[in-house]
C-alpha positions, 0 to 999 in steps of 0.5 A: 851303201854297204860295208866291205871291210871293218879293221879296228886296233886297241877298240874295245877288247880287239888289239887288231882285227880285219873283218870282210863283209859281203852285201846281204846278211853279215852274221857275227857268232860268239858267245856272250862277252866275247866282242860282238857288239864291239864290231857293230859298236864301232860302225854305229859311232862312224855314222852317229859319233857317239855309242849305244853303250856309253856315252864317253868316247874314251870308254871305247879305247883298249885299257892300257891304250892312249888312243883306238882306231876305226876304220872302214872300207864303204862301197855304193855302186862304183864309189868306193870310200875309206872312212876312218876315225881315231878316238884320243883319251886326251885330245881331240878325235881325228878323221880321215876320208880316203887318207884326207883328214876332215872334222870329225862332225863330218864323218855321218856325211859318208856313213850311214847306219841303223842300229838296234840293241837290247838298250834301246828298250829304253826309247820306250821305257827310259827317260824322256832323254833318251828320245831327244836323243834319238830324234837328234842323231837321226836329225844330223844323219838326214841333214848333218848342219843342224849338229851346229845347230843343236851345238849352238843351243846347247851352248846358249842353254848353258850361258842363260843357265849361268846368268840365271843362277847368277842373277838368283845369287846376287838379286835380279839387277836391271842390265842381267835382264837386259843380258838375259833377253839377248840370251833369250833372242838366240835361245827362240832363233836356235831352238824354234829350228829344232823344234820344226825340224823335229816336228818334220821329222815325227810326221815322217817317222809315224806312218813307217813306225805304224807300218813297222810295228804291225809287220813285227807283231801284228795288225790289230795293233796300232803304234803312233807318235806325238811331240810333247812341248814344253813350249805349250805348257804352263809346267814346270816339272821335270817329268812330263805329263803323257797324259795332257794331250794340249800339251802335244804339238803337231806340225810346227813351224820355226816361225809358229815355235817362235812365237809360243817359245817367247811367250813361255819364257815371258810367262815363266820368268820368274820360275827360271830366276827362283830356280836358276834354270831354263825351263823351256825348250827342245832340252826339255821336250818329248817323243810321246809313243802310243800303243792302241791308244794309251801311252806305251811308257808305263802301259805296254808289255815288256814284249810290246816294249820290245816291238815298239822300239825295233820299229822305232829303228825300222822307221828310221832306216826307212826315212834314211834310205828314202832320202839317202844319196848313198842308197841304203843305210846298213841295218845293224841288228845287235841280239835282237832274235833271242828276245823274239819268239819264232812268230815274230823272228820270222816277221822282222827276217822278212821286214830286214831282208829287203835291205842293202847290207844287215849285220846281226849279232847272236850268240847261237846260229839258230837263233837267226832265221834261216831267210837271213842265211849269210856271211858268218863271222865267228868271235872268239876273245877279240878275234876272228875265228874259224868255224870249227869241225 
């Protein structure tokens, strides 16, 4: 699947803009402040309904403005879709396929994207958030059902959270516990399935992470991926030990993630009621990256850092064109070639060129390989521009 053409109104900093794209390399020019990533920005959200920049919607939405539009004209083979998306400051967003209004959570369903930016240096870097992140959006772009299911543990998560501080406020009384261990039912059933889900998606991600990672930087290095439980821990910090491998699980079933989640909530019983929190779960689990060994947050090089969460991205469009029905996720590239030295430009320009539809970002031409030569779009304060002389 590719994108034919992007029309935003009162999106970011564009009043209204059409952009046409063509199959093969997509090259979006400007200088820095200009709205590049605005244009990626808002085909990243059709397919993950969320931003790599912030983490309201209504961020995304002109000043002045009480509601943005995204829409987008997708082609695969003879299929043609109208995917569109209205963000509301008040209210809840809309959805449209073909002028046919759907739920908003459906839209991922029609849509599918791979996007890299200079924030995503915090896959590897950041906070173990991030990674839950990261493994959920593209849980929900393999399989869009389980966004119910991850909204219903959340919500699950939230009343325990209450009950538990309830119950630390007034002293633990009999019928609360009784209360609780219904919470904790839904809690093991929500929560083994995301985590097997999870485990699945990991084994499939670290073959093509490993791949990815040796084309971007080099064969002498070895990336790798590993889950951390917390089910699995007697724990009950918030920062997690890399450094404890037991606490890794591999390959997981719902039914095997079930059995340790009840006997970490046993065990830890006391510990949520003294701290009015749930302290285990998918909530608080990790995405552990390797380099050559040692853990990458706190060992790998700024550059190693960098290759590390590309391939991260690189995987994950491999996964998705895999199993996709629509053919090829688009590849965004948001200024990735200026962090690159021209060893490695070349590397990912050879990696990327295989793909169906790539849109790149750069502030300078030259910054992007020639083997990427394409449709160039100029950016100039919200608008597309013409090349000049």
């Amino acid at each position: 699947m590719y994108v034919t053409h992007l029309a935003l109104t009162d999106f970011r900093n564009y009043e209204s803009v059409e952009v046409p794209m063509v199959p093969g390399a997509n090259i979006f020019v400007g200088s820095n402040g200009q709205g590049k990533t605005n244009l990626v920005e808002a085909l990243g959200y059709l397919s993950t309904l969320g931003s790599h920049r912030v983490s309201v919607d209504h961020a995304m939405i002109r000043q002045g403005q009480d509601s943005a539009i995204v829409r987008a004209r997708l082609e695969h083979g003879d299929r043609q879709v109208l995917a569109e998306v209205q963000l509301n400051r008040t209210g809840a967003n809309r959805a449209q396929v073909n002028r046919s209004p759907i739920k908003t959570r459906e839209l991922p369903r029609y849509f599918s994207s791979v996007l890299f930016a200079p924030e995503d240096l915090a896959l590897v870097r950041g906070e173990p958030s991030g990674r839950r992140r990261f493994m959920d959006e593209l849980l929900v772009q393999k399989s869009p059902r389980l966004s119910a299911v991850m909204t219903d543990y959340e919500r699950v998560v939230k009343q325990r959270n209450t009950l538990l501080k309830s119950a630390r406020a007034s002293g633990v009384r009999e019928g609360q516990l009784s209360t609780l261990e219904i919470w904790d039912e839904r809690l093991i059933a929500f929560g083994s399935e995301i985590i097997e889900a999870r485990s699945t998606l990991i084994a499939e991600l670290t073959p093509e992470v490993a791949s990815a990672y040796a084309s971007i930087a080099g064969e002498e290095h070895v990336a790798s991926l590993s889950s951390l439980l917390s089910i699995l821990s007697d724990r009950v910090d918030d920062d997690a030990d890399l450094e404890t491998a037991a606490l890794r699980g591999g390959n997981i079933t719902a039914q095997e993630a079930a059995a340790h989640y009840k006997n970490a909530l046993a065990r830890l019983r006391r510990a949520e009621l003294d701290r009015g929190l749930t302290l285990v779960g998918p909530h608080r689990d990790d995405l552990v990256l390797t380099l050559n060994g040692l853990p990458a947050r706190g060992y790998a090089s700024h550059g190693e850092s960098w290759s590390f969460a590309l391939s991260l991205k690189l995987a994950s469009a491999a996964v998705l064109r895999r199993e996709a029905f629509a053919g090829d996720p688009v590849l965004i590239l948001d200024d990735v070639f200026a962090e690159l030295d021209q060893t490695r430009r070349a590397r990912l320009a050879h990696a990327v060129a295989g793909f169906e539809q790539v849109l790149i970002t750069a502030a300078v031409r030259d910054d992007v390989p020639e083997e990427l030569d394409g449709n160039i779009v100029r950016i100039r304060a919200g608008r597309v521009v013409e090349e000049e002389s």
